[in-house]
Structure formats: C-alpha cells, structure tokens
C-alpha positions as CSV (number, residue, x, y, z in Angstrom):
1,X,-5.0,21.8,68.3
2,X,-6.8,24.8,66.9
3,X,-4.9,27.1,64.7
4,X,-4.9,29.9,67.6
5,X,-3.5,26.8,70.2
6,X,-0.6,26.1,67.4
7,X,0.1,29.9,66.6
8,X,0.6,30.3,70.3
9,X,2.8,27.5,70.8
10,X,4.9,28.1,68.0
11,X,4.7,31.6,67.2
12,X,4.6,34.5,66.2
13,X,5.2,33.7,62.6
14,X,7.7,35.4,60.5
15,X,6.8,38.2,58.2
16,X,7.7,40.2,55.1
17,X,6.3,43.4,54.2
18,X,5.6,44.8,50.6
19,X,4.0,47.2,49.2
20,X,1.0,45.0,47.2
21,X,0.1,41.6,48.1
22,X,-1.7,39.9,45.3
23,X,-3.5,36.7,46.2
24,X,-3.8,34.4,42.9
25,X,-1.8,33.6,40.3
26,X,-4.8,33.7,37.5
27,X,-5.0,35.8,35.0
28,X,-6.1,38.7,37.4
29,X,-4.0,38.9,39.9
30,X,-0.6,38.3,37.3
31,X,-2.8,41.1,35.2
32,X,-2.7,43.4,38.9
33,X,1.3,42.6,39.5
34,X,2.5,43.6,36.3
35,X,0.9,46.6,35.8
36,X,1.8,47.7,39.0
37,X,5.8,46.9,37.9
38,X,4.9,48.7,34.1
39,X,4.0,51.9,35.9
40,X,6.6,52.1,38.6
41,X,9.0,51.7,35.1
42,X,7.5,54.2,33.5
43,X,6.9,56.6,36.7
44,X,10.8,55.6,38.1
45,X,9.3,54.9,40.9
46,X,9.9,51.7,42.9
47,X,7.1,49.4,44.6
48,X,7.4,45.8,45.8
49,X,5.2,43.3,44.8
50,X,4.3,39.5,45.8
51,X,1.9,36.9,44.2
52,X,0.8,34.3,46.6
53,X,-0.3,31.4,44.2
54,X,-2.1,27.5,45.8
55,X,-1.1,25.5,43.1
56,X,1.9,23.9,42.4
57,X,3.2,26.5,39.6
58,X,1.4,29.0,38.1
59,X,-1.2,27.8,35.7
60,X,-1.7,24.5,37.9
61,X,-5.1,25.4,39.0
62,X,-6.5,27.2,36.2
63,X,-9.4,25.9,34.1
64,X,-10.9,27.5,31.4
65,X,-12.9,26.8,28.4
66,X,-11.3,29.0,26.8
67,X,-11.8,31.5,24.0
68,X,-10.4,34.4,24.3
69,X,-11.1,37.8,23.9
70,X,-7.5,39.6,23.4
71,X,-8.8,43.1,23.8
72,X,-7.2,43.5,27.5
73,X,-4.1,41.4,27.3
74,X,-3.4,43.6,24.4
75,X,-3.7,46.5,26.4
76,X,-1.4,45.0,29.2
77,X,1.2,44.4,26.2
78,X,0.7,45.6,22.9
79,X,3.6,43.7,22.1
80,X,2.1,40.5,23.4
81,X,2.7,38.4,19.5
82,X,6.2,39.5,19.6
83,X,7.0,38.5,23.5
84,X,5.4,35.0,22.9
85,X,2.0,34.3,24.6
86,X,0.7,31.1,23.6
87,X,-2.0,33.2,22.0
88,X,-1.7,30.6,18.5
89,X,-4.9,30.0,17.1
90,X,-7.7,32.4,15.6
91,X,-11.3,31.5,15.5
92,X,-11.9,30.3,12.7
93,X,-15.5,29.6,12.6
94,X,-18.6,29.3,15.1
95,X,-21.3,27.3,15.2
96,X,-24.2,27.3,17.5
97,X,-26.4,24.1,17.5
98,X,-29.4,23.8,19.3
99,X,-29.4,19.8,19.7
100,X,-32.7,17.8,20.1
101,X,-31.9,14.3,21.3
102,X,-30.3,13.3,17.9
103,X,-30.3,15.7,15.8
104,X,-29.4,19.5,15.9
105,X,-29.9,22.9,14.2
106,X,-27.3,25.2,13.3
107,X,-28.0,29.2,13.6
108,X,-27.5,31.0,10.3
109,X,-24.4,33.3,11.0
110,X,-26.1,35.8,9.8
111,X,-28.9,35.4,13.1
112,X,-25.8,34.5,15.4
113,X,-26.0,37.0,18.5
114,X,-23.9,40.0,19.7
115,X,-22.6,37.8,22.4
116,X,-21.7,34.6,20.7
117,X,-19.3,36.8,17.9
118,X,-15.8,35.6,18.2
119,X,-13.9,37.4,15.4
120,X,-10.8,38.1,16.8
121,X,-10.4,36.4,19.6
122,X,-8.2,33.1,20.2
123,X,-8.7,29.3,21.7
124,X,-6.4,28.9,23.9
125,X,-5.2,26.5,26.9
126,X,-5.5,29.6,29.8
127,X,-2.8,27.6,31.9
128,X,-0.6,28.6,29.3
129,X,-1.2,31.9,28.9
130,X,-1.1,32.5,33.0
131,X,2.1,30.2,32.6
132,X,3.7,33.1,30.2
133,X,2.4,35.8,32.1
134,X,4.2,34.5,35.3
135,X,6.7,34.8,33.2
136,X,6.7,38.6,32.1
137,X,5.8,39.2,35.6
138,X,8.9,38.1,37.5
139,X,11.3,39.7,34.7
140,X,9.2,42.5,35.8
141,X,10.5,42.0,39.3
142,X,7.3,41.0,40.9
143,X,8.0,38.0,43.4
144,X,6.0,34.8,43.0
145,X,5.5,32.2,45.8
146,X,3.9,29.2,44.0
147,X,2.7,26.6,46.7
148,X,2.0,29.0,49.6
149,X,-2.0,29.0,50.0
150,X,-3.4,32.4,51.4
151,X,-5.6,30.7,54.8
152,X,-6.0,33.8,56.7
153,X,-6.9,37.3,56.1
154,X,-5.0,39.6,58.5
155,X,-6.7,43.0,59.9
156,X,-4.7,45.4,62.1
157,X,-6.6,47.4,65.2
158,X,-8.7,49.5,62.9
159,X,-10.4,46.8,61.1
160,X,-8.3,47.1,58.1
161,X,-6.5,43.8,56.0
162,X,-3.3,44.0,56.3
163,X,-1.8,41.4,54.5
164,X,-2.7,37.9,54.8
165,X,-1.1,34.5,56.3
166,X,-0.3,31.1,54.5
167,X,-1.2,28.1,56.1
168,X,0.6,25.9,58.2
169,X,2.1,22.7,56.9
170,X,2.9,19.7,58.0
171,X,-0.5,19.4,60.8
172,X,-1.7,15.8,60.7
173,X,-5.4,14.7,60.3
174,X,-5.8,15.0,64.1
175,X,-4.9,18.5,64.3
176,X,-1.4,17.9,65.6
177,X,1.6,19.0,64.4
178,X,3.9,16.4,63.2
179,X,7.5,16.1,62.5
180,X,7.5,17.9,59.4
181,X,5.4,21.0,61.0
182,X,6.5,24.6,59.3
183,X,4.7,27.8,60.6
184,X,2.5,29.7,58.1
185,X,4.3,32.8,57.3
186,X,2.2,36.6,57.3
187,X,2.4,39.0,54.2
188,X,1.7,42.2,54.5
189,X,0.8,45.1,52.0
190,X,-0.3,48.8,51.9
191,X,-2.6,46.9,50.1
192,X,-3.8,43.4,49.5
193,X,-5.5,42.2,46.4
194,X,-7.8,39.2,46.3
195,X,-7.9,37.4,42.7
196,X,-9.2,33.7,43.8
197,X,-11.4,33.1,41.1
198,X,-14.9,32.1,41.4
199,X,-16.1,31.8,45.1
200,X,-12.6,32.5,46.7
201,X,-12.4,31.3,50.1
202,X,-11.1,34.2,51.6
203,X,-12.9,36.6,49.3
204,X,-16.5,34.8,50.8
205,X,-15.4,36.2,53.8
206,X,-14.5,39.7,53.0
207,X,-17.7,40.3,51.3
208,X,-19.7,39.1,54.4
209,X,-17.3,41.1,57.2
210,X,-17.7,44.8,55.3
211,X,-21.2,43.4,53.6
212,X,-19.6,44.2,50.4
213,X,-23.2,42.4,48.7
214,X,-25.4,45.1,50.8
215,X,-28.1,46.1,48.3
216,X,-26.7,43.7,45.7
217,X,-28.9,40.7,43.8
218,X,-27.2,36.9,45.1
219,X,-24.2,36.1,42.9
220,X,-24.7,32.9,40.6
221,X,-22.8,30.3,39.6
222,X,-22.3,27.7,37.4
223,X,-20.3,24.7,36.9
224,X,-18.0,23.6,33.8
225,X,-17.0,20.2,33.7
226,X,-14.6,20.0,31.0
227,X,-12.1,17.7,29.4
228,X,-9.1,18.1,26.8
229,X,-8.8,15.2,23.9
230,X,-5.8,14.3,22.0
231,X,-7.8,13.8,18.0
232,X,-7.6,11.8,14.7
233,X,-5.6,14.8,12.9
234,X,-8.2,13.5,9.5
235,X,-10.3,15.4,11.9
236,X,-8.6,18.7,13.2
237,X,-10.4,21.9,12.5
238,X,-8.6,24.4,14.0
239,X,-10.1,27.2,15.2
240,X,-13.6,26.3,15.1
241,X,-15.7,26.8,17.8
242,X,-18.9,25.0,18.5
243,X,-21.8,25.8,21.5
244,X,-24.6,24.1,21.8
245,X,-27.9,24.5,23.6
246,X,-30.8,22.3,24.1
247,X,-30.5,18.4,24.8
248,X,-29.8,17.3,27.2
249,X,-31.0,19.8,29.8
250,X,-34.9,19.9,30.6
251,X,-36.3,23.4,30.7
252,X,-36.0,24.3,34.2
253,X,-32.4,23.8,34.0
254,X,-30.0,26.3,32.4
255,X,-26.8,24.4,30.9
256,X,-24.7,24.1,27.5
257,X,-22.3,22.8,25.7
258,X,-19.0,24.2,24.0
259,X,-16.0,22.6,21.8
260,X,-13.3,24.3,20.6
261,X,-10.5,22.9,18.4
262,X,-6.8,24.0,19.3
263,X,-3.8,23.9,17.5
264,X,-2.0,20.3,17.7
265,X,-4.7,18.2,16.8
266,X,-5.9,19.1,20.2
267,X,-10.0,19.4,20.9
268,X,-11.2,21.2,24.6
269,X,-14.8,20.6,25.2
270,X,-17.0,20.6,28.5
271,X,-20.5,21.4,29.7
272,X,-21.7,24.2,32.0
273,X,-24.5,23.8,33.9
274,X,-26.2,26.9,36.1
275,X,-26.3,25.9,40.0
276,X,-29.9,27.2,40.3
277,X,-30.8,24.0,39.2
278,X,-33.9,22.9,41.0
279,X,-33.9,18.8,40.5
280,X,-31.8,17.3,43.4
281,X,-31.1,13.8,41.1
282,X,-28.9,15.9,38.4
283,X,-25.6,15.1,38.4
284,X,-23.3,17.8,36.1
285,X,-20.7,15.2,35.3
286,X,-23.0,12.7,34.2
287,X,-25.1,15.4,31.7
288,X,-21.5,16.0,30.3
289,X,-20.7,12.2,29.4
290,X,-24.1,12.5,28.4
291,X,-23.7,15.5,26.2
292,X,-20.3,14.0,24.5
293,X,-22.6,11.0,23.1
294,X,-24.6,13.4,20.6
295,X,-23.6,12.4,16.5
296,X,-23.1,16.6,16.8
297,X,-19.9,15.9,19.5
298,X,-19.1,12.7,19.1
299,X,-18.2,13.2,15.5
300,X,-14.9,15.1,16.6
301,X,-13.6,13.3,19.1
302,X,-14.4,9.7,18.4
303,X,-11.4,7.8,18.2
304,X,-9.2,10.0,20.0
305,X,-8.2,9.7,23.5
306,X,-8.9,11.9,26.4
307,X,-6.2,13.5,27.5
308,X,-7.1,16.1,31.0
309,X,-9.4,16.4,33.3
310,X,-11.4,19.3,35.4
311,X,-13.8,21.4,37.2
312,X,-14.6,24.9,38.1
313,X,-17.5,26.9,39.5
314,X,-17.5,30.2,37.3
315,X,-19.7,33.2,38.1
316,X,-22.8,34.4,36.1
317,X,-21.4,37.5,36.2
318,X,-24.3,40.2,36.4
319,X,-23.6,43.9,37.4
320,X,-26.4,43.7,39.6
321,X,-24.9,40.9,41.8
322,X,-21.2,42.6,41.8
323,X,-20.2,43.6,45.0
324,X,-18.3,46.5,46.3
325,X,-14.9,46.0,45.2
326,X,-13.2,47.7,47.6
327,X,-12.5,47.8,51.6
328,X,-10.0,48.9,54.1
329,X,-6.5,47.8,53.0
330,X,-7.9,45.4,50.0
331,X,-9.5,45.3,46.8
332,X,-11.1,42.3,44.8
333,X,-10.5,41.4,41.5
334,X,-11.5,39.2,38.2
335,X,-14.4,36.2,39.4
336,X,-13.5,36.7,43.3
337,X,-15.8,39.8,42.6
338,X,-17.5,38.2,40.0
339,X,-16.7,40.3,36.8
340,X,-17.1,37.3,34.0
341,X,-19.3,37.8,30.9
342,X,-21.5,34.4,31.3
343,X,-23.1,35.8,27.9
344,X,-20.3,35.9,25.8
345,X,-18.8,32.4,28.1
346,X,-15.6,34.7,28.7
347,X,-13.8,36.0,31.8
348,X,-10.0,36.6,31.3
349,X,-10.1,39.4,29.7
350,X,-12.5,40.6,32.5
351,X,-9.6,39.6,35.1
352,X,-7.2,41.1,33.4
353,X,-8.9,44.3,32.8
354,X,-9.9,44.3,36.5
355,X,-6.7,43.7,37.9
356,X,-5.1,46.7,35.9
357,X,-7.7,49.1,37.2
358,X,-7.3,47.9,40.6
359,X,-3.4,48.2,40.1
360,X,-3.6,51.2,38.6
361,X,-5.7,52.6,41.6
362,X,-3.4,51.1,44.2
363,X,-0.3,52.5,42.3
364,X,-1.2,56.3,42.8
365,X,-2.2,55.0,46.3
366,X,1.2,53.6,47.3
367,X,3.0,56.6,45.6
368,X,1.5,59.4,47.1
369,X,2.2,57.7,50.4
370,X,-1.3,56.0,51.5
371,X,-2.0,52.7,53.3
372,X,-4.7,50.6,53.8
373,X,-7.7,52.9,52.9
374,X,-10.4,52.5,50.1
375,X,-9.0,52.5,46.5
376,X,-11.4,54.3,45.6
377,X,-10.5,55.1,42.2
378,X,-10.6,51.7,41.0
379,X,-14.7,51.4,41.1
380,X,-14.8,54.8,40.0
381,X,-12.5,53.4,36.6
382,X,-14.4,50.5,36.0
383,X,-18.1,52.8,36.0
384,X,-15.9,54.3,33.0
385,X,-14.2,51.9,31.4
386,X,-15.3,49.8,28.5
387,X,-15.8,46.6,30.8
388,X,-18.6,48.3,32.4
389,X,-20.1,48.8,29.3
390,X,-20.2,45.2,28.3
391,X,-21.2,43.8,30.9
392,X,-23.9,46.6,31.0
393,X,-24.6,45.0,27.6
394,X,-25.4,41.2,28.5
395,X,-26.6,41.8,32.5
396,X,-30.1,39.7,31.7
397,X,-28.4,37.0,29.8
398,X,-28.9,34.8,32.4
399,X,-31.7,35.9,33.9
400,X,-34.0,35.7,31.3
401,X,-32.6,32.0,31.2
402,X,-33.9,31.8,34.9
403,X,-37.6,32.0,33.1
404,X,-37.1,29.3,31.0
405,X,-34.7,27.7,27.5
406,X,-37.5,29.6,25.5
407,X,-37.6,32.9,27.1
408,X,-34.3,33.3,27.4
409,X,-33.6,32.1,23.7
410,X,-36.3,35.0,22.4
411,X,-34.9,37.4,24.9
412,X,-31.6,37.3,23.8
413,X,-32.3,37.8,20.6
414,X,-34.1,40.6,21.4
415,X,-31.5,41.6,23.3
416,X,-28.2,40.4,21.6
417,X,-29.3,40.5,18.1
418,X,-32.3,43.0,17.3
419,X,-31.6,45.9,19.6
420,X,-27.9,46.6,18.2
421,X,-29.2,46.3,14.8
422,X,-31.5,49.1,15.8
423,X,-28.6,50.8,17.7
424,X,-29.6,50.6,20.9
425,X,-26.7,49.6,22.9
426,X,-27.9,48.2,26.2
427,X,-31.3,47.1,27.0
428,X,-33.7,49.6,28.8
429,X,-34.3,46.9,31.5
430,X,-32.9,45.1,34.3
431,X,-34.0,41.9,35.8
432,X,-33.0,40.9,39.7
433,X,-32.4,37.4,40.9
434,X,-33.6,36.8,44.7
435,X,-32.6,33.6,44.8
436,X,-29.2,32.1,45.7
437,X,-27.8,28.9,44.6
438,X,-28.4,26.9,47.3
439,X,-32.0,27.2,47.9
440,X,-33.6,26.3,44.9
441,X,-33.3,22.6,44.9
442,X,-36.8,20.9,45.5
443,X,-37.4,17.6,47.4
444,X,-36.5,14.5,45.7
445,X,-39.4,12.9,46.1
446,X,-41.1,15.9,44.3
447,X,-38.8,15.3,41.0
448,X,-38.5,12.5,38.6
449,X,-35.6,10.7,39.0
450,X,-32.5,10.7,36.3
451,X,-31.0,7.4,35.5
452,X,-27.5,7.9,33.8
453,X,-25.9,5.4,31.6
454,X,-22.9,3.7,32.5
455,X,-19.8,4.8,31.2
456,X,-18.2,3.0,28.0
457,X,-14.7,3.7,29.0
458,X,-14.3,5.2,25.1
459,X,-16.2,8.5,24.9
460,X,-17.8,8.2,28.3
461,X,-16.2,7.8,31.8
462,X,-16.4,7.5,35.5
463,X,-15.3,10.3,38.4
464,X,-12.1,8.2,39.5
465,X,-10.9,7.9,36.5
466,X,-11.3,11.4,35.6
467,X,-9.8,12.7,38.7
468,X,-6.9,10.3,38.0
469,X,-5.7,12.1,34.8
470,X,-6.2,15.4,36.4
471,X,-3.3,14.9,38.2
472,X,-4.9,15.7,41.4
473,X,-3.1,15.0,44.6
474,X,-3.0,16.3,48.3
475,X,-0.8,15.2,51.3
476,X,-3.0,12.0,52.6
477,X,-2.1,13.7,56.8
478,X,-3.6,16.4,56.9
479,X,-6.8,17.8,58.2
480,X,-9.7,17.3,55.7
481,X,-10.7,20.9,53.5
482,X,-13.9,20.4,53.4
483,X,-15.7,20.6,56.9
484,X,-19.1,20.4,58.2
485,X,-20.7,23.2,60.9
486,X,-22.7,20.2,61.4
487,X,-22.3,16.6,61.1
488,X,-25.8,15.7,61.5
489,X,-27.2,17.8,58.9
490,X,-25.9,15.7,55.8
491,X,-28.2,12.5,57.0
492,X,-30.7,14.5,58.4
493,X,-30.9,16.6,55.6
494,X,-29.6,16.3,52.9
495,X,-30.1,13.1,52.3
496,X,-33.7,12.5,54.2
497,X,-35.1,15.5,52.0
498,X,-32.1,15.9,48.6
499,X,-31.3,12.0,48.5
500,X,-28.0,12.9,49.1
501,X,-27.3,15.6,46.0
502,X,-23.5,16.3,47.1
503,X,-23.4,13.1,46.0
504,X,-24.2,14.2,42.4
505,X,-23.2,17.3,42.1
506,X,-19.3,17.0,43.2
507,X,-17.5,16.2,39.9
508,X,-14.6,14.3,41.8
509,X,-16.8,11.9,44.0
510,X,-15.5,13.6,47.1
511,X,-18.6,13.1,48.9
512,X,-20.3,9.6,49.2
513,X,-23.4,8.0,51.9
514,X,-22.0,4.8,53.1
515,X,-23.8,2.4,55.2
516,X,-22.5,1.9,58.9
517,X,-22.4,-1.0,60.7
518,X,-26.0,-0.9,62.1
519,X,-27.4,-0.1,58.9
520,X,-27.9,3.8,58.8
521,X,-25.7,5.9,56.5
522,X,-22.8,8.4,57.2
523,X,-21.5,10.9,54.8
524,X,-17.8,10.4,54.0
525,X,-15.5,13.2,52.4
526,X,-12.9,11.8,50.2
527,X,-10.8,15.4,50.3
528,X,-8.2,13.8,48.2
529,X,-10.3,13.8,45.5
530,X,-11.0,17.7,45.5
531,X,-10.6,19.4,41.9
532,X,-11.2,22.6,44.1
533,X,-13.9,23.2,42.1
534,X,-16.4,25.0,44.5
535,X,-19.2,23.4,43.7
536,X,-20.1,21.8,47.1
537,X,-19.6,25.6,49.4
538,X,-21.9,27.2,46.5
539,X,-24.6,24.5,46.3
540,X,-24.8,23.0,49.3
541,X,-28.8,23.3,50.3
542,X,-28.1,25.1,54.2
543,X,-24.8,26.1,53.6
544,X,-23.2,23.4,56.1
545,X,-19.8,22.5,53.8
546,X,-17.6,24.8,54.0
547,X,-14.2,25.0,51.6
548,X,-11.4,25.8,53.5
549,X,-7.2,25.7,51.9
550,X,-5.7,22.9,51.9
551,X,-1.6,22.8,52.4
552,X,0.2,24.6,49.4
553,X,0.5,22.9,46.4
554,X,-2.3,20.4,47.0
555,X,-5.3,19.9,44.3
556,X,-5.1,19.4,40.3
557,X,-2.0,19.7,38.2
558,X,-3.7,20.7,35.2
559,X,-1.7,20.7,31.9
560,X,-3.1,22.4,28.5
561,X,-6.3,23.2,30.5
C-alpha cells in the first residue's frame, strides 16, 4: 500500500497543535526551542514548543569532530560552566602537519592561519553537549519527542507548511501494515523549524518546492568518517588538537585529517573527504584506515582500542551556496541550510547561533499574533550578526581547494593569514562553484585504479565491524530507506560507467553488486546497515538513490561521538 492507500484506510491521523515545531534535536534546533522558552520567561509571555528528534534520545544521531567554538552557547547561557555542559577540556595546543607519505611537517604557530586558531574553544563529544542541552530545554518547558522521525512536510490550502507528520510504524517490507501498525501522528505550528543537519531529507525538498537555491552556487559536501579510541594514558595529551593535510589524498581530491585528545584518556579522530571528488575507485573509509597508519597518527593511538564508530555528510558551508532561509510557515536552520564554517572545521556554534535568530524572529511572530508567513527578520539578523561576518571571512576556503592542494594552500594564506595582518577583514573576491557533487565523478576506465590494504584488525578495520560498534540498528520489517527512481540505472550505470562507486563511497557497506544466478549483477541495499550518513542522496552520479526516514528510533546509537 502507498502511504496515501494507508492514510485513507486508517485515517485521519491525530494531531496536536503548538506554537513552534522544531524538527531536530541537534544543536540547532535545541539552540531554536530554548530561546524561544528564555524569551517568553523574560517577555511573560507563554508559547508552546515541541522537538521532533529520529534518534533514539537526544544526542543518538549526532556526530561531530568536534572542537568547539563557545562563543554562541555562551550567548544562549552565559551561565553555561555553572549549569554543567560537558564543555571539560580547553585546547591546549594545535598542530597542523602537512604529511608526505611518511613523514610530515609541522606549521610554525606563528604561520598557523586565522581559521585554524582554536584559543578558546573546547574538544568535546557534541552528543553530550546536545545530551545537556535536552536537558535545559525541557526544564525550560519545551516538549521533546525522541523516536518520532519527521516523514512528511504538511502545507495547508495556500501553500504554506503547516506542521509536519511522523511516519508510520509498524509497515512491513511489502508495504503492508502488520500487527503492530501505529498511524503517524501530524504536528502543527504557526511555524515549523527545519534543523536536520546536513542534507535533511525534508529540508531537500523545501528548497526545491519554493526554489529556496534560485540564484545560489550548488551546496557542497563532504564526508567525515570518524572514530573514538579508548588510549594508553602514558599517552594522553589533553587538549591538543592535531589536522593534517597532504598524504594520502592526490591533488584532485580535497580531504584531511583531524585528532583531538579529550579528557579520560579518550582520543576522537576521523578523515573528511570533499564529495567533489572526481576518481570513481576512492573509497572515504578506506583513505581513513589508511590515514590512521601514518607514524604522525599512529603514534597516539597505537595500542589502544577503538571504541565508536560513525559517519556524516557536513556542508562546505559557503555564503554563496546558502539558500533562502525562509518560506511560508517554516524557516531552516544550522547545516539543513548549510551555515557550517568548513574553514575553521566548525558548525555548532553556527547551529546554535542560527537557531536563536530564527527563534528570535519566530518569537515576535507568534506574539504579535502571526502565522505561517515569512520570518522575515531572521535573514535580515543573520546579514547583521557576527555569523555573517565569519563566514564572509572564509567563503573561498574551499573553493580555492576546488583548484588544487597548492592553490588552495597559497590562497589561504593569503587569505587567512596575510590579509588580517594587513587589516583587511574579508577578501575582496568571491569565487562560484557550478558544479554539484554528483557530477564530477569521471569514468573509471579514465582513472587509475586504488588498491587499499586489508585491514589488520589493530589500527585498521573493515565496514562490518565498524557499523557493529556503532550501535546501529533498524527494525529488520520494514520497507527499505533507501529507494531507487530506477532500478536499472545502478547496472546500467553506475556500475557499466563508475564500477559501481556506491560501492565505495557508503561507509557502512549498505550498497553491494552481487552476481545473479545467470551471471549478471544486481545492486543490493543492506538498509540495516545505514549510519544515515547522506553520502549515497549527495553523491550518487544521476541522483537515482534517494534517502527517505526510516521508522523512529532506527540508525546509530552513538555514545561519546
């Protein structure tokens, strides 16, 4: 049955009305509820306030490197040492190592860019932090449904959203419902805000109804594959935070490294690698295990044990590629819209900044008695706000990597390093990508081939066993997440022209060619294994996959990530 056949069966689903619907419990959309609940406080004003969150709990979905930049959470609540965010370590140090194939050279602090200065900030496990803001958000009041995945936007007669509806549970892999069926319930706000993260399903398809990317560069992605390791405490350095460029990306890729040491005897580390990669036979997971076998990495983590698990498509994060934020009844928030500073390898602050402008807008909004019209004011904010401003700052980082490892390395310390020394602010060019993602893969047979080792089982290790401690799990009956507009085009394409790169560039091995009886080769989707990454709806060459929720609750369970 089609979801129209079941909702006419079984309907009409029950409702509950509020004021703001937030969609996401990241950083952003917590960020968007809370301020919303601090200014009705403040105002004595009362507003009503829901999170709608996928994961399990708050925090189950999130992965991030991550250093953090406290400058917005500290506007959200100055008093955030003395409430108790897992804000524990300082940077202590930074090191930024360009790595040859063994050996490595470290960048005098004195030459370290604008962009890569972390004085002041923290290394953190995000989860946590999203964890504790949950946290201040329901003794707020705000009302947090963990487990309940946004499916569907809702519009009323005018073209406006007006709310959204979680899915259906309980509909078996043939579309049917089964004994444990349960309707998807509808939630519906003045306003609804959309804080997905990075390529949100239902934000894709807000941006492409109101053409919120009209005039706008392609957004760009990357993808961080990253891992959490429990250390030798002989080698512990809290605090220090290490990137690395160079080996082992070639020159028409864009990717690099980053290892941060945590309080605990705890050591995050990952590789992210830009999507506008052109050589079909890279695999991001396999450069990573790669990347960890470098005397520079291996020396902190050798002999510890891994520990966590996980993936996530991030944006680039250019002004020129951010859409319009705003539409009838909504608003869109943090990396849905695409706000992260790739340049400084940071985003949560950016999502938490967001989602107080965009609370802040819908607050005035819902006060003086409006519904589902433009907020308006909360574009007009962030073209003031110190947000702008940075990203302003960094908006050719990437770019200028687009030309090549030595352009962009000379570029931005031109632009990162030189030009504020001179005191000029923000460079007095732009740059424009034309190309998206997805179409700048070249035809295998045009590429040289990249043989990975095999995995030691030590320091390096395959997709299953990654998934495994990443705690990943979805309910086995249920229609598959990951759907084709055409079943044909994986053989025909993809794999006749790519050799197969979903193949490679999944992190979980969800997608696999296996051979069929009479010798030719199927595509087979192993949705369990989804990390929910994104990579596959951002990268496949004609855009045939297509990312769509699972049931509530389903994915990773990560913990400390």
């Amino acid at each position: 049955m089609t979801s129209e056949e079941i909702l006419a069966q079984y309907g009409p689903r029950e409702s509950m009305e509020y004021d703001v619907v937030v969609v996401g419990a990241g950083p952003g959309g917590l960020a968007t509820a809370i301020r919303l609940k601090q200014l009705a406080a403040e105002k004595g004003k009362e507003i009503s306030v829901v999170v709608l969150e996928k994961g399990s709990e708050p925090g189950a979905h999130i992965l991030s490197g991550a250093v953090m930049d406290p400058r917005a959470i500290t506007e959200l609540f100055p008093n955030w040492k003395e409430l108790g965010a897992p804000l524990n370590q300082p940077v202590t140090g930074d090191d930024i190592l360009f790595l040859s194939e063994t050996g490595a050279k470290r960048t005098p602090d004195f030459l370290v860019p604008r962009n890569l200065h972390n004085n002041g900030c923290y290394v953190v496990a995000l989860g946590y932090v999203v964890k504790w803001m949950a946290e201040q958000a329901e003794a707020l009041g705000v009302e947090i449904f963990p487990g309940f995945a946004a499916a569907e936007v809702l519009y009323d007669d005018k073209g406006a959203v007006r709310g959204v509806a979680t899915g259906n549970m309980g509909v078996g892999k043939d579309g049917e419902p089964t004994e444990a069926f349960q309707l998807g319930m509808e939630l519906l706000g003045k306003y609804t805000v959309f804080g997905e993260g990075a390529r949100g399903h239902l934000g894709k398809r807000l941006i492409a109804k109101y053409r919120l990317d009209a005039g706008k560069d392609p957004q760009s992605y990357a993808i961080g594959v990253k891992e959490l390791w429990e250390i030798d405490p002989a080698k512990a350095k809290p605090g220090l935070v290490v990137h690395t460029a160079g080996w082992p990306m070639q020159d028409d890729a864009f990717g690099g490294g980053f290892l941060y040491h945590l309080e605990g005897n705890k050591v995050t580390l990952g590789f992210v690698i830009g999507l506008d990669y052109k050589n079909p036979w890279l695999s991001p997971f396999e450069e990573m295990q790669r990347w960890k076998t470098h005397p520079s990495i291996r020396a902190h983590i050798e002999g510890g044990k891994r520990i966590g698990y996980g993936a996530r498509a991030i944006n680039n994060g250019t002004p020129q590629a951010l859409p319009k934020t705003v539409f009838p009844g909504g608003a869109l928030i943090g990396c849905d819209a695409g706000y992260l500073n790739a340049a400084r390898i940071k985003g949560s602050h950016a999502a938490i900044k967001s989602g107080m402008l965009c609370a802040e807008a819908a607050f005035d909004a819902v006060t003086n008695g409006r519904a589902a019209d433009e907020l308006s004011a909360y574009p007009e904010a962030f073209e003031k706000s110190w947000l702008k401003e940075e990203l302003d700052q960094t908006r050719n980082f990437k770019l200028w990597f687009k030309k090549g490892t030595m352009v962009g390395t000379v570029m931005t310390g031109i632009e990162q390093w030189l030009m504020p020394k001179l005191g000029i602010a923000s460079p007095p060019w732009t740059l424009h990508g034309t190309t998206p993602d997805n179409a700048t893969l070249k035809p295998a047979a045009d590429c040289e081939k990249i043989v990975y080792p095999k995995p030691d089982g030590k320091l390096t290790f395959d997709r299953l066993s990654s998934v495994f401690i990443s705690s990943t799990n979805h309910e086995e009956n249920q229609p598959a997440h990951l759907t084709l507009k055409d079943n044909s085009v994986p053989v025909n394409i993809n794999l006749s022209k790519f050799a197969g790169p979903e193949s490679r560039y999944c992190p979980a091995g969800v997608y696999e060619f296996v051979k069929n009886p009479d010798d030719t080769e199927r595509l087979q989707i192993n949705a369990q294994n989804c990390v929910h990454c994104k990579t596959c709806d951002i990268k496949d060459p004609t855009q045939n996959i297509v990312w769509v929720t699972p049931e509530g609750g389903g994915g990773p369970n990560y913990a400390g990530m």
